[in-house]
C-alpha positions as CSV (number, residue, x, y, z in Angstrom):
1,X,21.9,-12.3,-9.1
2,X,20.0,-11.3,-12.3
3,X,16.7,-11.9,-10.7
4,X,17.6,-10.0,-7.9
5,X,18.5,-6.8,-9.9
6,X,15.3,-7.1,-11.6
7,X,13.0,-7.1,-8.6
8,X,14.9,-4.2,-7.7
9,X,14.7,-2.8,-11.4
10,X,11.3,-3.3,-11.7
11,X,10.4,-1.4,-7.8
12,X,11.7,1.2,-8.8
13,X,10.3,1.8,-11.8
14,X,7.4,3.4,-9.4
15,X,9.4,4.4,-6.6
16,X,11.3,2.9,-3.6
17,X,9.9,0.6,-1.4
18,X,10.9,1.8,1.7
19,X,9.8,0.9,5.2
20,X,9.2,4.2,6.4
21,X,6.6,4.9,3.8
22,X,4.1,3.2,6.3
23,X,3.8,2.9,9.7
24,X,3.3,-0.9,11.0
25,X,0.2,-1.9,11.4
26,X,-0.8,-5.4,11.8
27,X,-4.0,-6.6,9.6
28,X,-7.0,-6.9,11.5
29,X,-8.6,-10.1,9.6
30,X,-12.2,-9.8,10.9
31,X,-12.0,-5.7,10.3
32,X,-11.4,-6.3,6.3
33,X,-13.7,-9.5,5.8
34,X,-16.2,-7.3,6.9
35,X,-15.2,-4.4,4.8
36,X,-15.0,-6.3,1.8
37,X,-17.8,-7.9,2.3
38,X,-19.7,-4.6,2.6
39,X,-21.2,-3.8,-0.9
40,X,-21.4,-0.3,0.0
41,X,-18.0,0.1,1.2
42,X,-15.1,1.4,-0.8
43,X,-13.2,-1.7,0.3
44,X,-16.1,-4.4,-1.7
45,X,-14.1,-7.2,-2.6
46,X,-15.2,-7.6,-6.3
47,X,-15.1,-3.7,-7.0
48,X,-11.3,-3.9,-5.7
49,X,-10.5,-6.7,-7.4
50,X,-11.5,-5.3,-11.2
51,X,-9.1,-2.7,-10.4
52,X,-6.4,-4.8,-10.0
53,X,-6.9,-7.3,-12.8
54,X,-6.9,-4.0,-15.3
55,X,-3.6,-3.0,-13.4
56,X,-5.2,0.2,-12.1
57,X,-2.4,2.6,-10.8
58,X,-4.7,4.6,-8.9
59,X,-4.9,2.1,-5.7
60,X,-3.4,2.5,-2.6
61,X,-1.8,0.8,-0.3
62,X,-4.9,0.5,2.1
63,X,-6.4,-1.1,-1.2
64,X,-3.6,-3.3,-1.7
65,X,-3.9,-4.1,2.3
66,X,-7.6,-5.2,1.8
67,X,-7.0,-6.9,-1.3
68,X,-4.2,-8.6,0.0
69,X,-5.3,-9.4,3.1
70,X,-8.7,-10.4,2.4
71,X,-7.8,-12.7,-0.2
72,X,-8.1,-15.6,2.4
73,X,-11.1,-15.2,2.8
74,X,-11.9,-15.9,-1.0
75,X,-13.3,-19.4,-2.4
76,X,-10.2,-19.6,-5.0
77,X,-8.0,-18.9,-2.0
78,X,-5.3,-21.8,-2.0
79,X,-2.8,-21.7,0.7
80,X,0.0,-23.2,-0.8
81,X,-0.9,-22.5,-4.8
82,X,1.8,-23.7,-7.2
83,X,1.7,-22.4,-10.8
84,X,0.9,-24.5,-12.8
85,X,3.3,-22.9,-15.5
86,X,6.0,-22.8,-13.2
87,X,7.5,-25.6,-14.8
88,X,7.7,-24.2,-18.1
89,X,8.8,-20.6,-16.8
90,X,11.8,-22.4,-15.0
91,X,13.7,-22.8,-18.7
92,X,13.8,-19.2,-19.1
93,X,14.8,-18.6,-15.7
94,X,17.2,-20.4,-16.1
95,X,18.7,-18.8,-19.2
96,X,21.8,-16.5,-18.9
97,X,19.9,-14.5,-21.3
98,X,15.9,-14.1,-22.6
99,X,15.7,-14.4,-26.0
100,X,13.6,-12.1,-28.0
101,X,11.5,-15.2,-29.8
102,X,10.6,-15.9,-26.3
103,X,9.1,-12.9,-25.3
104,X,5.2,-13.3,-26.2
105,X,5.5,-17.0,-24.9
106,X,6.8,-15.8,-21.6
107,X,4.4,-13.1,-21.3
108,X,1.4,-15.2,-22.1
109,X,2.2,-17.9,-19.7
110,X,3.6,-15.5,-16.5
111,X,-0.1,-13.6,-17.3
112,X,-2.4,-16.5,-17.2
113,X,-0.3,-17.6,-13.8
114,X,-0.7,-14.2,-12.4
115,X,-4.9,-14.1,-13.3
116,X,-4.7,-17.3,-11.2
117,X,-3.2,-15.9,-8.6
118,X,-3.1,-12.0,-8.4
119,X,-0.3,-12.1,-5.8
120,X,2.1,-14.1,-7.6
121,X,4.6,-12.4,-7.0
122,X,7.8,-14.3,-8.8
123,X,5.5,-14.4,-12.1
124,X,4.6,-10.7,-11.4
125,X,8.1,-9.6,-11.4
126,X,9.1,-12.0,-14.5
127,X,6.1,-10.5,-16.5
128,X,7.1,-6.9,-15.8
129,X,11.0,-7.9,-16.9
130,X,10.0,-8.9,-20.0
131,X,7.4,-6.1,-21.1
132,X,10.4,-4.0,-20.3
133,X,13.2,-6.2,-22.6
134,X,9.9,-6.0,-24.8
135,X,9.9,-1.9,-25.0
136,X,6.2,-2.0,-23.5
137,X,7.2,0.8,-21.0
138,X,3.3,1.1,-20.4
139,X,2.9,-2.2,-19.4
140,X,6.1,-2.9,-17.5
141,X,5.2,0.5,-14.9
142,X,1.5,-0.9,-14.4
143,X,2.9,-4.5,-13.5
144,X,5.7,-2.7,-11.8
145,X,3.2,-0.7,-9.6
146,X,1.0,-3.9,-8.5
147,X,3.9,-5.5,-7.4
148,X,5.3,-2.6,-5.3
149,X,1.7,-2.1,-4.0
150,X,1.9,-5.6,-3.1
151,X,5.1,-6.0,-1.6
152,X,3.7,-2.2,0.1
153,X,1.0,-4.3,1.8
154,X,3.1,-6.6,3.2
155,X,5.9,-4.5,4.6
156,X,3.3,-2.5,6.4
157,X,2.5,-4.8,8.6
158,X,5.6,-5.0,10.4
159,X,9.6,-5.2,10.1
160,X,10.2,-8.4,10.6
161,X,12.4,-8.3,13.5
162,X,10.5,-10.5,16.0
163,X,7.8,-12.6,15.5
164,X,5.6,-10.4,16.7
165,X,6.2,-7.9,14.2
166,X,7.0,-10.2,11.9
167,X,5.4,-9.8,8.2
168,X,2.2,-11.0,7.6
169,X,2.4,-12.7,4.4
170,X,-0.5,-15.2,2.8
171,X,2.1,-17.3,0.9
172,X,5.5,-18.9,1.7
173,X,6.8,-18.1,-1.5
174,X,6.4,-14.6,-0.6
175,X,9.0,-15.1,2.1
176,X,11.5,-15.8,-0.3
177,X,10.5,-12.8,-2.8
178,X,11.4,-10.5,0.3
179,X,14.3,-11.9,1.0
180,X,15.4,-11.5,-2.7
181,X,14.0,-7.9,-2.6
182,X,16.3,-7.2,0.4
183,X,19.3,-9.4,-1.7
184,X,19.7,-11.9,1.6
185,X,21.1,-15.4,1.3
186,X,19.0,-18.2,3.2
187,X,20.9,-19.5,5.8
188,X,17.7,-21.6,7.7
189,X,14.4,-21.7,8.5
190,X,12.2,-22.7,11.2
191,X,8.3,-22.2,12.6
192,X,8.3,-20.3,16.0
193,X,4.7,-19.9,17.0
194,X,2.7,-17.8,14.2
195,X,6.0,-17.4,12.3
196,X,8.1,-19.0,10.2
197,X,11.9,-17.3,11.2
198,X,14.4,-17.0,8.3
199,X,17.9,-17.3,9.4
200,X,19.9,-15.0,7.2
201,X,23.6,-15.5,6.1
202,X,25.3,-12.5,7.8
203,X,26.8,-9.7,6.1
204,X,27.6,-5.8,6.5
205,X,24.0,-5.4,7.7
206,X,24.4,-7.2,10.5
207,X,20.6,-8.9,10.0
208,X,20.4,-12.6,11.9
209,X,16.7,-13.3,10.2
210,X,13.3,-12.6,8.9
211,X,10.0,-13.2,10.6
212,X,7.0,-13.5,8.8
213,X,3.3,-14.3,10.3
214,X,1.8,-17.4,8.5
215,X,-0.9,-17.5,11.3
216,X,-3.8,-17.2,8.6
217,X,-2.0,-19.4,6.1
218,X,-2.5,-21.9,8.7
219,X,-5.8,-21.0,9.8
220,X,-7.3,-21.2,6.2
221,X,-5.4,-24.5,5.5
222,X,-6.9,-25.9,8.3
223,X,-10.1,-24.9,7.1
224,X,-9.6,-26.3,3.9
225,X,-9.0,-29.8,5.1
226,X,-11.6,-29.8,7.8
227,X,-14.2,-29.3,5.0
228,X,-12.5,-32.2,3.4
């Protein structure tokens, strides 16, 4: 449950994320590649992602949908990227309580998983905890700002109702930082065409599950292993 309350500590830091902020609209791959591809567009790949590496606060979410989004299409791009700090991180998780000694290790080795992957969402949200139990105010609204204009990016793409306006997410593990965002219990999961369908364990809410597009997660994995 701690985690859970700081995702939701750390969102709104910048504001709620709320679904109505956006109306849906699915990304259209081939439209950004080619964007960010464009050296003179405002969208170029490498300008957008110096921005976010210096936690600018001036992006949008139509920059966070192009950076998000045409991540794939990016050499480093690893469909199902582990941290390899993960390991390590999981003691502190694991702690009822982080420890003040800790902080500067934590911070160090959440950053370096996060320049490895700049959508790393669990790391993200971790890193912006502890700036926070840290006093870095600074720090903890600029992290807290990517990862809203992250988790922006994806909720704009659809509500997750049906698979065909299901989220379109580039990771799996970001199907379980939404579901901890929305404080939903797992019941199952299952692939259903382009989705992966997240059965959720009923409460007042009344939500039966979560889809979420993995159609280009596939795509590039394929890719990936046809080039050997």
């Amino acid at each position: 449950m701690r985690h859970f309350l700081t995702f939701h500590f750390l969102l709104l830091l910048c504001g709620n994320v709320n679904s109505q902020e956006f109306s849906f609209q699915k990304p259209d791959y081939e439209l950004i590649k080619a964007e960010i591809q464009d050296s003179t567009s405002i969208y170029f790949y490498p300008k957008l992602m110096s921005r976010l590496v210096i936690y600018d606060t001036t992006l949008t979410n139509e920059d966070y949908r192009h950076l998000y989004y045409g991540y794939p299409f990016q050499n480093e791009y690893e469909p199902y990227w582990i941290s390899p700090y993960e390991e390590e991180l999981l003691k502190y998780y694991r702690s009822e309580t982080v420890k003040e000694k800790h902080y500067d290790r934590i911070i160090k080795l959440a950053t370096l998983s996060v320049d490895e992957f700049p959508f790393d969402l669990r790391q993200m949200n971790y890193l912006g905890y502890v700036y926070h139990l840290k006093g870095d105010e600074n720090m903890a609204k600029k992290v807290s700002y990517r990862l809203h204009g992250t988790i922006g990016a994806i909720m704009s793409t659809g509500d997750g109702m049906s698979c065909e306006s299901g989220y379109h997410v580039i990771s799996t593990s970001h199907e379980y930082a939404l579901l901890n965002l929305f404080q939903f219990q797992l019941e199952s999961q299952a692939l259903t065409g382009d989705c992966d369908y997240l059965e959720i364990v009923k409460d007042e809410r009344n939500v039966e599950g979560l889809y979420f597009n993995i159609k280009k997660l596939f795509e590039k994995s394929w890719e990936k292993l046809s080039k050997g």
